[in-house]
N, C-alpha and C positions, 0 to 999 in steps of 0.2 A: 844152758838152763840156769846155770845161778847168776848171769844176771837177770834172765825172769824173776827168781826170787826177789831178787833185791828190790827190785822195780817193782812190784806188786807186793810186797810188805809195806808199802807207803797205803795202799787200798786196806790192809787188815794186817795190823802187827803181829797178832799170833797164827796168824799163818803157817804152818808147815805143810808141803805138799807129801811128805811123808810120813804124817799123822794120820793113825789109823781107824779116825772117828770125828775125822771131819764132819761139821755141821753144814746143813744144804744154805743156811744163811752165808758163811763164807763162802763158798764156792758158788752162788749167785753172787757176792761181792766179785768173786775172781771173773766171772762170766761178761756182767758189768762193766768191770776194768775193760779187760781185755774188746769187748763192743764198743767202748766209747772211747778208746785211744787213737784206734787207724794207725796205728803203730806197722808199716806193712814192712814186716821182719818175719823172713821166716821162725828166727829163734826164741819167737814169742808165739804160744801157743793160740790158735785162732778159738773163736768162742765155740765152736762145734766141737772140737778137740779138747776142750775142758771138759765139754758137757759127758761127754765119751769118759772120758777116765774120769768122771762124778760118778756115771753109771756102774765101770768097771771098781771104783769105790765101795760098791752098795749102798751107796748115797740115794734118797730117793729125793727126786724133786717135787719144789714146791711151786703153787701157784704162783710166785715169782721169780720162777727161775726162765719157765715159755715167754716173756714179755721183752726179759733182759736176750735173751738167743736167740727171737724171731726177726730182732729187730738190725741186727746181722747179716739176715739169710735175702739173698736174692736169686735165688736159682729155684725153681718149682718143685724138683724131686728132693732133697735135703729140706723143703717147706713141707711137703706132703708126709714123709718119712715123719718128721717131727708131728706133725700134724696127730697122726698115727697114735704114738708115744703120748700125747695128751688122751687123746682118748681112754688108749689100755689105763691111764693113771685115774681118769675118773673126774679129769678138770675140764672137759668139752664144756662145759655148762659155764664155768665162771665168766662173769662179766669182762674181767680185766684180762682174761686167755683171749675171749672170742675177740675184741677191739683186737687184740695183736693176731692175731691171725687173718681178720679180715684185711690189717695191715701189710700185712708177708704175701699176702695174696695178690693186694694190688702193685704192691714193688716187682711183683713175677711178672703183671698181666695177664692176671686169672682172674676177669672180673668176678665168672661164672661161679667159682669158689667162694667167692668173698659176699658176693649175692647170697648166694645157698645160707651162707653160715649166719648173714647177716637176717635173712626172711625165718632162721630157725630159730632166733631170740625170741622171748616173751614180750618181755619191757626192754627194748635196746636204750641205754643209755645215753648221754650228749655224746660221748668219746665214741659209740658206735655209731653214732648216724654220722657225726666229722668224718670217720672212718672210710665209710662207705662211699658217702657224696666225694670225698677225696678218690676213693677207688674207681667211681665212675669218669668222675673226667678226666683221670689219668688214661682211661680207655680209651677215649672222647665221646665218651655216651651226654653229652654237655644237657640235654635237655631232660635227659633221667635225671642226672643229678639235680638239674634245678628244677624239677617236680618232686623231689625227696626233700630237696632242702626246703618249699612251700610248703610238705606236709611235715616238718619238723616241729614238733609241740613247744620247744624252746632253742635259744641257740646262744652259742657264744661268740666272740669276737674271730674265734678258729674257725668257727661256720662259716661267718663272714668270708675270711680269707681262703678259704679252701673253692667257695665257688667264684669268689673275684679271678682267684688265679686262676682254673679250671677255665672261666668264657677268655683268660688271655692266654693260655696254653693251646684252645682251639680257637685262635683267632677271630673272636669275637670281644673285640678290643671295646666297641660302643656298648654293649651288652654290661662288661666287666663294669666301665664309667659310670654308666645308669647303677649296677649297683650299688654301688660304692654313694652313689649322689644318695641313695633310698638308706644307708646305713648312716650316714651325716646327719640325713633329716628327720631320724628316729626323733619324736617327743615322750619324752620320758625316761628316758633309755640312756644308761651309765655306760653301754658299750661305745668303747672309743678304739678306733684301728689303732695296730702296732703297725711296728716297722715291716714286719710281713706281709699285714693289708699294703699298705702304701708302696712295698716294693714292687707289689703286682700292680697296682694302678700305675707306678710313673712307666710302667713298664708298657703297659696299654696304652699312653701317652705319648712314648717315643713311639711307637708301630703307627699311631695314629699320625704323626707331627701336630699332636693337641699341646703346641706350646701355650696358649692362654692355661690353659689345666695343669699345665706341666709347673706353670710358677705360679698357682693359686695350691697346688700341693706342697710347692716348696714354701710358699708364705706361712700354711697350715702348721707343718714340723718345725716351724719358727715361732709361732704361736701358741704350740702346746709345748712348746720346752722342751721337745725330743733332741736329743743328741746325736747329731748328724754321724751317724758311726760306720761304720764298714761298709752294712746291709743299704742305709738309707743313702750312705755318699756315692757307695756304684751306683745307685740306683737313677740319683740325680745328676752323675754323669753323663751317663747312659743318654737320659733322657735330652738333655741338653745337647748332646752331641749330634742326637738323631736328629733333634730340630734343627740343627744348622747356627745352634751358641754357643759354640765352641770356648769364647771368651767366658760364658759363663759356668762351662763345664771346669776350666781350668781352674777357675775362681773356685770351686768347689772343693776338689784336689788338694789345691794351696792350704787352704782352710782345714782341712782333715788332720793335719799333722801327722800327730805318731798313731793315728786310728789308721791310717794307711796301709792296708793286707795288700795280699798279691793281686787280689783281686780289684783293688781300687786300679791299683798302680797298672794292671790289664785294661781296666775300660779306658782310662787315660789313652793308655796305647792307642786301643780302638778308634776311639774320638777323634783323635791326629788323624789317624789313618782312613776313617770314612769320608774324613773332609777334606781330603788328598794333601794333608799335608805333612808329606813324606819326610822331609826335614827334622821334623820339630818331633814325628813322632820316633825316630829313631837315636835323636840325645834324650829323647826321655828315656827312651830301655836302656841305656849306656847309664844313666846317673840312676836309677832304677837299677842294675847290676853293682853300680857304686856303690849305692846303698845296705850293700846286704840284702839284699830281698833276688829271693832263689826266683825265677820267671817258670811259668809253665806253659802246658799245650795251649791255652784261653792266650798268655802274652803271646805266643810265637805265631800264633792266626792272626794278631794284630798287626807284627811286625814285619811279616810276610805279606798282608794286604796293602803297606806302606809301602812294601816295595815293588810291589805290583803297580799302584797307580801313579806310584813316580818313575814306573821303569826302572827300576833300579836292578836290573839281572844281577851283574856281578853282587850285587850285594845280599839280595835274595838268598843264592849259593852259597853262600857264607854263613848267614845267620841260618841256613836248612843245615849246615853242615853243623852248626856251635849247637844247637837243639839234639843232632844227633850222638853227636862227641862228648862236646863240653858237659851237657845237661842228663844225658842218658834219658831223654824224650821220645816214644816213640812216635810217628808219626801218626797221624789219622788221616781219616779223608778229607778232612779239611786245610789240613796242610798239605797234601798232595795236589789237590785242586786248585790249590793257591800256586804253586811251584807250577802246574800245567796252564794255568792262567798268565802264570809272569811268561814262560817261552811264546804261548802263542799270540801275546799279543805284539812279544819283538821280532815274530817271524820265525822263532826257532822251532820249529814242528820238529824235527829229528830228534830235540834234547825233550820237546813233550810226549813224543811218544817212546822213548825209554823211559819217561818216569810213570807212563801206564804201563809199559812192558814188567817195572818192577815192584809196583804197587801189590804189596800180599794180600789187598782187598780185592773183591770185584769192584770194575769201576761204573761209578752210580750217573745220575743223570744231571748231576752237578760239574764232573769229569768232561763229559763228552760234550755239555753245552758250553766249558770253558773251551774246550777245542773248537769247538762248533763257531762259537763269537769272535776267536781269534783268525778262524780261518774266515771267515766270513769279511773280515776286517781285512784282510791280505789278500781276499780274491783268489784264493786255493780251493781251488772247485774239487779236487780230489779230497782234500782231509774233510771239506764238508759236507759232501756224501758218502763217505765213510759214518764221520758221527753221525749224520742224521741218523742213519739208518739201523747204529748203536742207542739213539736217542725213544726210537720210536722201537725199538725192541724191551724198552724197558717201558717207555707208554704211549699205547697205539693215540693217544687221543692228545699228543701235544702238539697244537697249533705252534707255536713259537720255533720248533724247529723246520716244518714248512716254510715258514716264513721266512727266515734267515736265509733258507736256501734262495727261497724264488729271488730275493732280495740280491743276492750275488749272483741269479743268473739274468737279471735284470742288468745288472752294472757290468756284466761282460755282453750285455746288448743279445744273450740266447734266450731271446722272451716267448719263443715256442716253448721252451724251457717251463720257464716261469709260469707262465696260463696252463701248463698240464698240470704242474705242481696245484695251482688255487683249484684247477679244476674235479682234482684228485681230493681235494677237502670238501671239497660242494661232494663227491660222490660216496666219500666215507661220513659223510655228517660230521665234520669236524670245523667249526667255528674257532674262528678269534678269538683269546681272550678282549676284549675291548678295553684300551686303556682308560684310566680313572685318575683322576685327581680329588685331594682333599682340600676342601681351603676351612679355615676355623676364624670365623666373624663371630665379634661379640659373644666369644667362648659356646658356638652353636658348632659343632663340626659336619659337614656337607659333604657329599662327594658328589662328582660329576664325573661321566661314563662317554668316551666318544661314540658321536652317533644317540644318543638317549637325547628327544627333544621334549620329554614328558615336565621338565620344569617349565612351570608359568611363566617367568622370564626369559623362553629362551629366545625369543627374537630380539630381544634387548641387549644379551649376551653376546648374541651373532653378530651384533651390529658394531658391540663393542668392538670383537675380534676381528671385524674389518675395520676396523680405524685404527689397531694396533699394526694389524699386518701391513699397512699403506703407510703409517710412521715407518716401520722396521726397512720395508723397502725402498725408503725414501733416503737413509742412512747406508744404503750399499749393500743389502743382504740380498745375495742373490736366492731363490728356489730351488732346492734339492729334485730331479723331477727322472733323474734315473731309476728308482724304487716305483712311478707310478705304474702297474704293469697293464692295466688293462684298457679300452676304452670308455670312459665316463664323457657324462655330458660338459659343458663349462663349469657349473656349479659345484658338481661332486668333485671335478677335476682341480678348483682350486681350495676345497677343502680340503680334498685327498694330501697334497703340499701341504697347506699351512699347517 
């Protein structure tokens, strides 16, 4: 405990925790501290246990004391308990209580709370409707929120950014883009995005591969003089990396200097790692370790998926072991998935299913589709009716693992198999997802859906993709035609291939 003192007399020099008339101002300064440290030490008292011995004080709180210790709490009953405690005090009603509670609310996933408290304002203020519209698409009620945020009297740069991020949190990445175009295009309008609008956009940028958008964003933060820092340089890794510019992601990196966090020097990782260049991304965590810079769960997803697509087993083991040892990391499920991903695609199902045997999670439908695609890959008709069967326990309506099976009983030539399988989807109602591509002409993003002939051009397109396929197999590309399972006429049969 004294060096808690110590360390919190820099917050309030006259501090004494055993002064018998402490002011509710210091001990909101203590609360403060102690919420904005993330100091995760036992021997530093948490902001609920200041407030606690504030109480056992006689200290009565003030309307700023709920703002500084809601904003701590993410667990529902220590929110409602608190919640409670405002009331008996007589501060339900303050403006600056009820923002932080509709806040604490939505951190739980109690939209229903945060609604109630928010519909019981008179005059909500900007900070309350941010609040809310924030609480809604946290939920993913995306379309409440942006019918709250149209009936907003005024708004700020926050507004903005709360429902950009909110359409790219629920995957409505062209949604977030059109916003963000309709915030540019304000006339008259002194609101200009931060680094938080713009990290949601390049964000909806990489999801989309909107690289034209992705470098008229980065021209933008070059234009207004923003300082490419932490927030904005992952951001523009990120983005870059997903487009397939790797060169240009690096480039960014370089340029970062000492603004380089953990989290830069993590999407970095990533970046190698998504564009399977398992090399470059593993002397990067090495000189990245060199550096001083501690790695976390976000680096070791990087550098686990490097070594999954470069095969890289023994090394995998290693760096799962240096996370567990070295870094005292626990694992999550995405590290585990990574680890069942690297055995099964080298054939090791015995070393994959000991690390679902010891996974302390259930294992989710991430788990079993990495099983599922490795064994699929090897032609283990056993592990992949197992997973399936794991797969569609967790959801009756995934096509994808149908398919992967028919697919391997296709390729062992059991195409009885395979047509009870298709035919079992025609009898569940369960459809394809139909794959899609994006392509981004003259900064327009498009997608095309196989099977969708509803574009104007599409006989023109058709025509194209027969002049490609007649090059391609004119250069020695033979037809994959083990996967086709059913009978089709000529035509569907050789689109079915291409």
């Amino acid at each position: 405990m004294r060096g808690w003192r110590k360390w919190i007399s820099y917050t309030h020099p006259s501090l004494h925790l055993s002064h018998p008339n402490v002011q509710s101002f210091v001990w909101n300064n203590l609360i403060r501290a102690s919420s904005e440290s993330r100091v995760e030490n036992s021997a530093f008292p948490s902001p609920l246990s200041l407030y606690i011995r504030m109480r056992l004080h006689a200290v009565l709180p003030d309307l700023h004391t709920f703002p500084f210790l809601l904003q701590s709490i993410n667990n529902p009953i220590p929110a409602r308990q608190l919640h409670a405690q405002i009331f008996l005090l007589g501060l339900a009603h303050n403006p600056f209580v009820q923002t932080s509670l509709i806040n604490v609310y939505s951190t739980c996933a109690t939209l229903t709370f945060a609604r109630q408290l928010f519909d019981e304002i008179t005059q909500p203020d900007l900070p309350s409707w941010n609040a809310i519209i924030n609480a809604s698409a946290k939920a993913g009620m995306i379309h409440i929120a942006r019918k709250m945020f149209d009936q907003m009297p005024e708004r700020n740069v926050i507004s903005w950014s709360c429902m950009i991020h909110g359409y790219v949190t629920c995957g409505e990445y062209k949604a977030a883009l059109s916003l963000f175009r309709r915030l540019h295009t304000l006339e008259g309008s002194k609101l200009r995005p931060n680094e938080f609008t713009l990290s949601s956009v390049l964000s909806a940028c990489a999801r989309l591969g909107a690289f034209q958008h992705g470098k008229w964003l980065h021209a933008y933060v070059y234009r207004s003089g923003m300082k490419i820092g932490g927030v904005i340089g992952t951001s523009l890794i990120d983005m870059y990396a997903k487009c397939g510019s790797i060169g240009r992601a690096k480039c960014i990196f370089d340029k970062m200097g000492r603004e380089k966090d953990v989290m830069a020097w993590s999407a970095m990782v990533a970046a190698f790692a998504m564009n399977g260049l398992s090399e470059e991304c593993l002397d990067l965590f090495a000189r990245m370790v060199n550096d001083g810079v501690r790695p976390n769960a976000v680096t070791f997803v990087g550098v686990l998926c490097a070594c999954v697509h470069g095969g890289l087993v023994n090394e995998g083991e290693e760096y799962f072991e240096r996370m567990l040892n070295q870094y005292c990391i626990s694992p999550t499920i995405q590290h585990y998935g990574c680890m069942v991903d690297l055995y099964s695609r080298a054939d090791r199902f015995e070393d994959a299913w000991n690390v679902v045997k010891s996974m302390p999670m259930k294992p989710d439908e991430m788990i079993w589709g990495a099983m599922l695609s490795g064994a699929s890959m090897h032609g283990d008709i056993k592990t992949c009716e197992v997973s399936v069967t794991k797969v569609l326990e967790l959801d009756p309506t995934n096509s994808s693992a149908y398919v992967l099976l028919s697919n391997v009983y296709a390729k062992l030539e059991r195409r009885k198999e395979a047509r009870h399988l298709r035919e079992l989807m025609e009898v569940r109602g369960i459809k394809k997802v139909p794959g899609c591509s994006l392509v981004e002409i003259d900064g327009v993003i498009r997608d095309f859906f196989a099977g969708d002939n509803s574009h104007p051009e599409t006989q023109e397109m058709n025509r194209m993709l027969d002049e490609i396929m007649k090059r391609v197999e004119k250069y020695g590309h033979a037809h994959t035609t083990g996967e086709v399972l059913l009978d089709l006429d000529e035509e569907d049969y050789w689109r079915s291939i291409a």
